[in-house]
KEKE-3310 file (N, C-alpha, C; in steps of 0.2 Angstrom, whole numbers, plus 5000, padded with zeros to 4 digits):
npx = (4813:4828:4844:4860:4859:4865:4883:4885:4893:4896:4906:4898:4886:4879:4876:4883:4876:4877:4865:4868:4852:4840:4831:4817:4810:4819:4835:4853:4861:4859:4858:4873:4875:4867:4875:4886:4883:4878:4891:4897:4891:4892:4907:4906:4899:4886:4867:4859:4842:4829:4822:4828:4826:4815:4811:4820:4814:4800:4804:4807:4798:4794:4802:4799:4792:4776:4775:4775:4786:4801:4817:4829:4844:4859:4852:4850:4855:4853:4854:4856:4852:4859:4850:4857:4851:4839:4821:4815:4825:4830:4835:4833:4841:4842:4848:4853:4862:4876:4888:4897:4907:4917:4933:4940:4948:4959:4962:4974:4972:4975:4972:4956:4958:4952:4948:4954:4943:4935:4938:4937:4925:4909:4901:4895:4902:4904:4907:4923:4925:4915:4919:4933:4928:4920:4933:4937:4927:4929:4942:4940:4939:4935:4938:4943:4956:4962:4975:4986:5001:5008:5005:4988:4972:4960:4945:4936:4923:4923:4934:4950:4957:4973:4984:4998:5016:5020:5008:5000:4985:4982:4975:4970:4970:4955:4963:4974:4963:4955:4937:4928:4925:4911:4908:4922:4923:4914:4922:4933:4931:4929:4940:4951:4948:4947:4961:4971:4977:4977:4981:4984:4989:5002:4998:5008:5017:5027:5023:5010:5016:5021:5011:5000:4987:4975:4961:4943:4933:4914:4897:4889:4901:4905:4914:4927:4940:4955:4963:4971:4979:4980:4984:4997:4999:4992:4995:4995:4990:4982:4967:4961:4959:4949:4941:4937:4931:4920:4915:4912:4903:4894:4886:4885:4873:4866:4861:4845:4846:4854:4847:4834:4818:4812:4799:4786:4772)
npy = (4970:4971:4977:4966:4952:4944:4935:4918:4905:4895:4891:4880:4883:4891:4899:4911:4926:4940:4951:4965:4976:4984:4990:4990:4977:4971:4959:4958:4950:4939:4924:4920:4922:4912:4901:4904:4901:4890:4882:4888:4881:4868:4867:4869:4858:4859:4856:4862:4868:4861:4867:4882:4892:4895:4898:4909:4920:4919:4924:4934:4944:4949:4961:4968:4983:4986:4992:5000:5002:5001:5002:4996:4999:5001:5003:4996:4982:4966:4953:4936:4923:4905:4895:4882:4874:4880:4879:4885:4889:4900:4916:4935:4949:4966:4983:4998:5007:5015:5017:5023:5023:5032:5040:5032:5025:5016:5003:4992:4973:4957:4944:4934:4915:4900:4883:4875:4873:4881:4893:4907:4903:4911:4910:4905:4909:4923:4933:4939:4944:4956:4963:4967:4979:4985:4990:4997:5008:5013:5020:5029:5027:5019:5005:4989:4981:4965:4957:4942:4934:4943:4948:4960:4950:4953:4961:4969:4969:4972:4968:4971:4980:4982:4994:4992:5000:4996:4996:4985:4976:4969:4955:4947:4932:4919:4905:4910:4916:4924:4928:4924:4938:4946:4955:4960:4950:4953:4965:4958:4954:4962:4972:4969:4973:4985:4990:4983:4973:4959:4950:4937:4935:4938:4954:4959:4969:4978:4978:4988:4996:5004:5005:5011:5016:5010:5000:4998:4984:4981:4974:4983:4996:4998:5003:5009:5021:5017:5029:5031:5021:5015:5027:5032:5036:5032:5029:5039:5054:5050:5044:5032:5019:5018:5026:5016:5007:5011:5013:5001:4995:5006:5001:4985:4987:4996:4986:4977:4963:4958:4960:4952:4948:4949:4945:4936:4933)
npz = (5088:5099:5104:5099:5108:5123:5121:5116:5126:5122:5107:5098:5102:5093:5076:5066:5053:5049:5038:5027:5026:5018:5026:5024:5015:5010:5009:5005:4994:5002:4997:4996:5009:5017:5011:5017:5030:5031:5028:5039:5049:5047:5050:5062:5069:5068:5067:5053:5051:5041:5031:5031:5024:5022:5034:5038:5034:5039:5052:5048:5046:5057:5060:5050:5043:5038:5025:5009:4993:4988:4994:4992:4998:5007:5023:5037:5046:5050:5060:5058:5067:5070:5082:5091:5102:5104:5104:5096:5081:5073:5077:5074:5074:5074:5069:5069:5054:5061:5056:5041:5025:5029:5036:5046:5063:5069:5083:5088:5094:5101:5094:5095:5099:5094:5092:5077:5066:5073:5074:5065:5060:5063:5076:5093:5102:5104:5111:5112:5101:5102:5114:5109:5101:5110:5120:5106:5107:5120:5119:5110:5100:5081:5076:5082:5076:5076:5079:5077:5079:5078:5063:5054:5054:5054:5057:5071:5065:5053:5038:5033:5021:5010:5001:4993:4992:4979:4971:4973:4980:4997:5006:5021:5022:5026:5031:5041:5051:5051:5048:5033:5022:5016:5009:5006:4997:4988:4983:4981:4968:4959:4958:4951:4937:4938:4939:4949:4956:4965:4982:4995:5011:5022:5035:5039:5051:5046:5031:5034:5039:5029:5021:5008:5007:5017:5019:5027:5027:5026:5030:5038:5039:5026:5015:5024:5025:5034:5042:5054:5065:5081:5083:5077:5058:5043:5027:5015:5005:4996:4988:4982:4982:4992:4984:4973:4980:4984:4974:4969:4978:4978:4966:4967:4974:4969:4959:4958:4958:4966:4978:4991:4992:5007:5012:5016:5003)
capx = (4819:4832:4851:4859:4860:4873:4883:4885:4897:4901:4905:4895:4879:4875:4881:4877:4879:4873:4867:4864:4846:4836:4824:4810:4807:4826:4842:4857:4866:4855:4862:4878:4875:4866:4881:4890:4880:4880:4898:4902:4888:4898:4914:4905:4896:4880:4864:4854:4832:4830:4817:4830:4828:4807:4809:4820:4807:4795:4805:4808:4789:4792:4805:4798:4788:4773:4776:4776:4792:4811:4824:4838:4850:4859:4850:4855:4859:4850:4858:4852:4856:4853:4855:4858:4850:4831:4818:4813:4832:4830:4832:4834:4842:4842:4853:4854:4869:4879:4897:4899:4911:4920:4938:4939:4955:4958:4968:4975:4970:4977:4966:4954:4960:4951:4952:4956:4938:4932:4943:4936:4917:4904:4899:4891:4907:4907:4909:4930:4925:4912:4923:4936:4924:4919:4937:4938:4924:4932:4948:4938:4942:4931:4938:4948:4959:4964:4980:4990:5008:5012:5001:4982:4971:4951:4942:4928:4916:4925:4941:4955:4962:4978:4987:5004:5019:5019:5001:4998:4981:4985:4971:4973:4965:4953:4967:4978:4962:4948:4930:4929:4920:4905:4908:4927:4924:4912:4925:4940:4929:4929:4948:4957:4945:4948:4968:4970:4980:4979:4983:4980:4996:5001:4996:5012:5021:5032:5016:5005:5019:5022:5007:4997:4981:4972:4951:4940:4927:4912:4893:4888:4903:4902:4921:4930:4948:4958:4970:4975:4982:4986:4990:4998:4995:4992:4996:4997:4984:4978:4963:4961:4957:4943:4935:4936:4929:4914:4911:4910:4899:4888:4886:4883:4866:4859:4858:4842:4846:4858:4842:4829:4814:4810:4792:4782:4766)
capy = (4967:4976:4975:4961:4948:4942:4929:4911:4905:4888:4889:4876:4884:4895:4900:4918:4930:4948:4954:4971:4977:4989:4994:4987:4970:4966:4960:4960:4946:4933:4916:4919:4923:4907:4899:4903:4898:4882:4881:4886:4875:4860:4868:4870:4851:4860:4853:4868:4866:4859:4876:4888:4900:4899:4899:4915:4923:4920:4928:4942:4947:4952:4966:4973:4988:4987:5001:4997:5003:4999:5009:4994:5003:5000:5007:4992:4975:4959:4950:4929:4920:4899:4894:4874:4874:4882:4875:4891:4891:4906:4923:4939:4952:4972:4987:5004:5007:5021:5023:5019:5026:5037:5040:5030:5025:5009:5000:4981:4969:4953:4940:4927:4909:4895:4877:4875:4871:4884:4900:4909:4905:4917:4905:4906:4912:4929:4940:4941:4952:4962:4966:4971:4982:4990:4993:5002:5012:5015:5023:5035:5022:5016:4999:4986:4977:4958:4952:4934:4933:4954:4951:4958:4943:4953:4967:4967:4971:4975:4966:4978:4975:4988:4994:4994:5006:4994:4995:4977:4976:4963:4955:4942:4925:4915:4901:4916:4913:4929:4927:4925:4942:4943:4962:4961:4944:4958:4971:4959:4952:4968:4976:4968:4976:4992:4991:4984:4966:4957:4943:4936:4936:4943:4961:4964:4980:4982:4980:4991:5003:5005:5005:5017:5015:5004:5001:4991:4980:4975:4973:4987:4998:4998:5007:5014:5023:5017:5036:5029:5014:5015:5035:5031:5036:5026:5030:5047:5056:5049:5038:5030:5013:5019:5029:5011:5001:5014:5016:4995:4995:5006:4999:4982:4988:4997:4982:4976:4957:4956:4958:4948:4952:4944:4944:4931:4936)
capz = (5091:5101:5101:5100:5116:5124:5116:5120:5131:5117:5102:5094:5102:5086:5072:5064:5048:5046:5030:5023:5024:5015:5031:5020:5012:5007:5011:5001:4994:5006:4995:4996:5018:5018:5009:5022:5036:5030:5026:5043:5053:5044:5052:5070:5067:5070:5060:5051:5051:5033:5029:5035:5022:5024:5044:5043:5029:5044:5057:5047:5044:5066:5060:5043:5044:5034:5020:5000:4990:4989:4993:4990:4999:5014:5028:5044:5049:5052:5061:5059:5073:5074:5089:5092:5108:5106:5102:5089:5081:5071:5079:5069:5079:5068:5073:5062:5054:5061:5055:5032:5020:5031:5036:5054:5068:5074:5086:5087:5100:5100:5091:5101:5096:5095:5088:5070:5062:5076:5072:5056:5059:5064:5080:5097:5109:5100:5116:5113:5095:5105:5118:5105:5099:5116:5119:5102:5110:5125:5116:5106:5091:5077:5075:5084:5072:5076:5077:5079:5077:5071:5057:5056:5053:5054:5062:5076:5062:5047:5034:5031:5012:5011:4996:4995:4987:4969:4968:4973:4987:5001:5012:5025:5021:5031:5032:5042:5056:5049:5043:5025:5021:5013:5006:5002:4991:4983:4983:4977:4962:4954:4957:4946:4930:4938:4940:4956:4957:4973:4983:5001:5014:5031:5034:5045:5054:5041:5026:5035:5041:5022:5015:5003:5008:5020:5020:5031:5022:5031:5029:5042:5038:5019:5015:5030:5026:5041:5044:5060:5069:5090:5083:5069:5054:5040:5022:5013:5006:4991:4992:4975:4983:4995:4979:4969:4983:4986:4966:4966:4981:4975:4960:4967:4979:4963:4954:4961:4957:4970:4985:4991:4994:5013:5015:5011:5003)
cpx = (4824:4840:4852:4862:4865:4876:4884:4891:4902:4900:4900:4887:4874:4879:4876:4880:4873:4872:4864:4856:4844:4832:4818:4809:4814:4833:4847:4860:4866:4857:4867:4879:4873:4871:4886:4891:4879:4888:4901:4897:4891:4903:4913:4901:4890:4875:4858:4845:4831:4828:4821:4831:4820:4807:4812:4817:4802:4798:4805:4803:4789:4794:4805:4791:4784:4772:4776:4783:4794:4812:4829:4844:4852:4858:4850:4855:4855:4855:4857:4854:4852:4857:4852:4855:4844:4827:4815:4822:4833:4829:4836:4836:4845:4846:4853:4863:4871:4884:4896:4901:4913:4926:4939:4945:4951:4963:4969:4974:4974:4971:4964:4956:4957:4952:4951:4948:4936:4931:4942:4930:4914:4901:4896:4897:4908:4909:4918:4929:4922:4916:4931:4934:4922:4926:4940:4934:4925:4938:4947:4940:4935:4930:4942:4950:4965:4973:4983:4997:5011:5010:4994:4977:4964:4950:4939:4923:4919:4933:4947:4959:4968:4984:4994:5010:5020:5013:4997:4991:4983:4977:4972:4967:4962:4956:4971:4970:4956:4943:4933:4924:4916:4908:4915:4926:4920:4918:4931:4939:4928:4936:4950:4952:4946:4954:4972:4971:4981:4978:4983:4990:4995:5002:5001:5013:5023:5027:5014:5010:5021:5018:5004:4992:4979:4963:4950:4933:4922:4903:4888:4892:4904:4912:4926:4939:4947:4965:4973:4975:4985:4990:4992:4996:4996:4991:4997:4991:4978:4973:4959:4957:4952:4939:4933:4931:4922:4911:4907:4905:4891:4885:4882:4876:4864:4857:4852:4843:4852:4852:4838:4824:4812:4804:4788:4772:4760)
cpy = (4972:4975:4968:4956:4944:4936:4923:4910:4897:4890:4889:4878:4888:4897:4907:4920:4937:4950:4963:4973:4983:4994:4993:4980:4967:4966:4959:4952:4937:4925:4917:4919:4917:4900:4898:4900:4891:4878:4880:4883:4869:4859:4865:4861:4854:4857:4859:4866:4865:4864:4880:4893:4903:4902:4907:4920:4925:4924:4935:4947:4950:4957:4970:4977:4986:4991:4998:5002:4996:5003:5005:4997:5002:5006:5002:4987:4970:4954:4942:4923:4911:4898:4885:4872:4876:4877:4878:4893:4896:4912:4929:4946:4962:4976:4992:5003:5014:5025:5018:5024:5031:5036:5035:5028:5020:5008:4995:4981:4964:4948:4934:4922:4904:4888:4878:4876:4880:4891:4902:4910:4911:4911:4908:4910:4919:4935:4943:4949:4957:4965:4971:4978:4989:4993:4998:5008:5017:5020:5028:5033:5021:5008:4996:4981:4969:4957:4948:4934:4937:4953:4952:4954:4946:4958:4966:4967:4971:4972:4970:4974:4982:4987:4994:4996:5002:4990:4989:4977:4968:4961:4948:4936:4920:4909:4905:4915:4921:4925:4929:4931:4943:4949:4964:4954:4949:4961:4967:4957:4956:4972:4976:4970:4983:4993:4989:4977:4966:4950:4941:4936:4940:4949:4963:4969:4983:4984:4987:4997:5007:5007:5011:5021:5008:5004:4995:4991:4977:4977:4982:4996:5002:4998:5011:5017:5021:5022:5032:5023:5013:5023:5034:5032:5032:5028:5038:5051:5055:5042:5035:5024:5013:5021:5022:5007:5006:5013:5006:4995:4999:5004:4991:4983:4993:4991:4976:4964:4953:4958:4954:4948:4945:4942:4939:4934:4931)
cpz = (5093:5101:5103:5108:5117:5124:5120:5122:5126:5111:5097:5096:5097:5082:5068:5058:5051:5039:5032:5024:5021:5020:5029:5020:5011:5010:5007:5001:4999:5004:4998:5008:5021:5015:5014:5028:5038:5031:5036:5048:5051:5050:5059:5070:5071:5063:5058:5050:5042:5029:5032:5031:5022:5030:5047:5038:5035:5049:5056:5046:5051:5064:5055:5046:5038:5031:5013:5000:4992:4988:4989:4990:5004:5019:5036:5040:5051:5055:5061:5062:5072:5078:5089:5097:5111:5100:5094:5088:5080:5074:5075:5075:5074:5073:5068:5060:5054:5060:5047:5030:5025:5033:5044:5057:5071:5078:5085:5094:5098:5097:5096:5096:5098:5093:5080:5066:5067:5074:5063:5055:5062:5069:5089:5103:5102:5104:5114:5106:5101:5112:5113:5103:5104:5117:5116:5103:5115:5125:5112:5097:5088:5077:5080:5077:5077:5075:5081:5074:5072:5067:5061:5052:5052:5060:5066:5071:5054:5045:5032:5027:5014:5003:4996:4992:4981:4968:4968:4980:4990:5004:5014:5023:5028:5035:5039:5051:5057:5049:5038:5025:5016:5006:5002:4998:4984:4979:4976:4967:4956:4954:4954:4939:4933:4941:4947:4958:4963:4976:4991:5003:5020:5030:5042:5045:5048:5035:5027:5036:5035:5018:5015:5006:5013:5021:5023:5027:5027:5028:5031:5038:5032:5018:5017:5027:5031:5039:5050:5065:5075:5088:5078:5064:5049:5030:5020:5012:5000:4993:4986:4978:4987:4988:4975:4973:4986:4979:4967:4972:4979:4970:4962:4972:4974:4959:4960:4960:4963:4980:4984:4994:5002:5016:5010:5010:5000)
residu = (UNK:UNK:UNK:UNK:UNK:UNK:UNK:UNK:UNK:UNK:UNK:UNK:UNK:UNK:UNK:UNK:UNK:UNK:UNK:UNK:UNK:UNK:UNK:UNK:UNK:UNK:UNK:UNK:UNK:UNK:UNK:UNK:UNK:UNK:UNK:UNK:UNK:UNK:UNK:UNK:UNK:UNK:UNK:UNK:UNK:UNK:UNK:UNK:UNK:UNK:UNK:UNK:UNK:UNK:UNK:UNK:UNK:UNK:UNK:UNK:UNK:UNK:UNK:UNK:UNK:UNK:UNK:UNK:UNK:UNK:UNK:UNK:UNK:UNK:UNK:UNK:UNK:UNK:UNK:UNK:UNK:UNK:UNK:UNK:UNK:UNK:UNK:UNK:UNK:UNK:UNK:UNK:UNK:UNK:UNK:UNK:UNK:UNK:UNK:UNK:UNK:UNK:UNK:UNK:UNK:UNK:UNK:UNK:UNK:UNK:UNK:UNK:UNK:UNK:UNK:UNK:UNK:UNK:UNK:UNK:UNK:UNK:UNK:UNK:UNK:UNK:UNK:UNK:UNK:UNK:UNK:UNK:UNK:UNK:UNK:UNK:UNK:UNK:UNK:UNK:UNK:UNK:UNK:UNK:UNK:UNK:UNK:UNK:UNK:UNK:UNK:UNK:UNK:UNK:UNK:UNK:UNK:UNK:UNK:UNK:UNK:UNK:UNK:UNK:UNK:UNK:UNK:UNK:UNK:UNK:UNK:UNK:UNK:UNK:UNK:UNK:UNK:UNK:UNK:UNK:UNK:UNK:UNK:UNK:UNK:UNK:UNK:UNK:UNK:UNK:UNK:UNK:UNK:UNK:UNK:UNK:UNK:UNK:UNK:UNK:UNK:UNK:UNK:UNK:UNK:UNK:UNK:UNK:UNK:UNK:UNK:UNK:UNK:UNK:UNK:UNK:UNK:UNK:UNK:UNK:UNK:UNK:UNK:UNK:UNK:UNK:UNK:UNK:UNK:UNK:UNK:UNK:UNK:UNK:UNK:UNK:UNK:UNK:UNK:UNK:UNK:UNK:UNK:UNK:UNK:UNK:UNK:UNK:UNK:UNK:UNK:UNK:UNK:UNK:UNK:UNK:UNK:UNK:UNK:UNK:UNK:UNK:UNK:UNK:UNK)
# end
């Protein structure tokens, strides 16, 4: 498969996740993706194929190499596309991954808006992110960061949690009009054992202009510092919360209980 195809024009025509792949036999964290997919075909009142976790098993035998091992590390992206409107729902759509754990520069865009149920899924009208996304490409940026009404609400690709001067990490809730991320529910479930209370809320001017530390969270990305913002720079030099949010990632893709192996044999 090649990159991914261009997106629907409704909504309600598909609805998608991306997981983590290994580049072998497994993907990462696969229940919790189809958890979601369901949650948000509900949202979009689409109806899911009753077998949709043999059907995309079968599609993913197209995009594995036949090789023995496991790495179980992230090396790309699957994208799992159903689309409400073919007669084969399932399509799987891969992409290497080529920017994680590194220091990157975002701008804002203004956020797409759509209706209530609609705003927050992972759904078939995705061109507004992907154009965000190209713009950040355009500007010599990494990311576009989302925002609605001067707080940021979700990246093209990637969640931005951000620490702030009394040590409290903020991130903006799916309520606020994000995707629920798959990577920072990782991230947040482990912070508070390792010193690092936090709590959802608006990621305004004033927050952001203040804060500590800021990282984007995302499947692809893994742990990005965000240094700059439209120029801006963006905290100091300490990067405490990037080191914790790499230790807990890696940590979660060595334990091999958290893949799945995708080939049926």
């Amino acid at each position: 498969m090649g990159q991914d195809e261009a997106a629907q024009s409704r909504p309600r025509d598909s609805v998608f996740t991306t997981v983590t792949w290994d580049g072998l036999h497994h993907v990462a964290d696969f229940e919790t993706h189809l958890n979601r997919l369901s949650n948000h075909a509900i949202r979009l009142r689409m109806t899911l194929p009753e077998n949709l976790e043999s059907e995309i098993k079968k599609a993913f035998a197209d995009i594995v190499s036949l090789k023995n091992g496991q790495l179980e590390q992230p090396i790309g992206l699957v994208k799992i596309v159903i689309d409400g409107t073919d007669q084969s729902p399932v399509r799987l759509l891969e992409r290497p991954i080529t920017l994680r754990n590194e220091e990157i520069e975002a701008i804002t865009v203004p956020a797409p808006r759509w209706n209530r149920k609609v705003t927050g899924t992972k759904h078939g009208d995705w061109e507004p992110y992907h154009q965000a996304r190209l713009k950040a490409d355009r500007e010599g940026s990494d990311l576009a960061l989302l925002v609605h009404e001067f707080s940021i609400i979700d990246g093209d690709r990637a969640s931005p949690i951000l620490l702030d001067e009394g040590g409290l990490v903020w991130y903006s809730s799916s309520e606020q009009g994000g995707v629920e991320s798959i990577t920072r529910s990782i991230i947040l479930s482990k912070l508070g054992e390792n010193g690092f209370p936090f709590q959802s809320g608006n990621l305004t001017e004033r927050l952001v202009a203040r804060a500590h530390e800021m990282v984007a969270l995302g499947s692809g990305m893994g742990a990005c510092r965000i240094i700059t913002i439209d120029g801006e720079d963006i905290g100091g030099s300490a990067d405490l919360l990037t080191q914790i949010c790499h230790q807990i990632l890696s940590q979660h893709y060595a334990d091999s209980s958290n893949w799945t192996k995708m080939v049926i044999e």
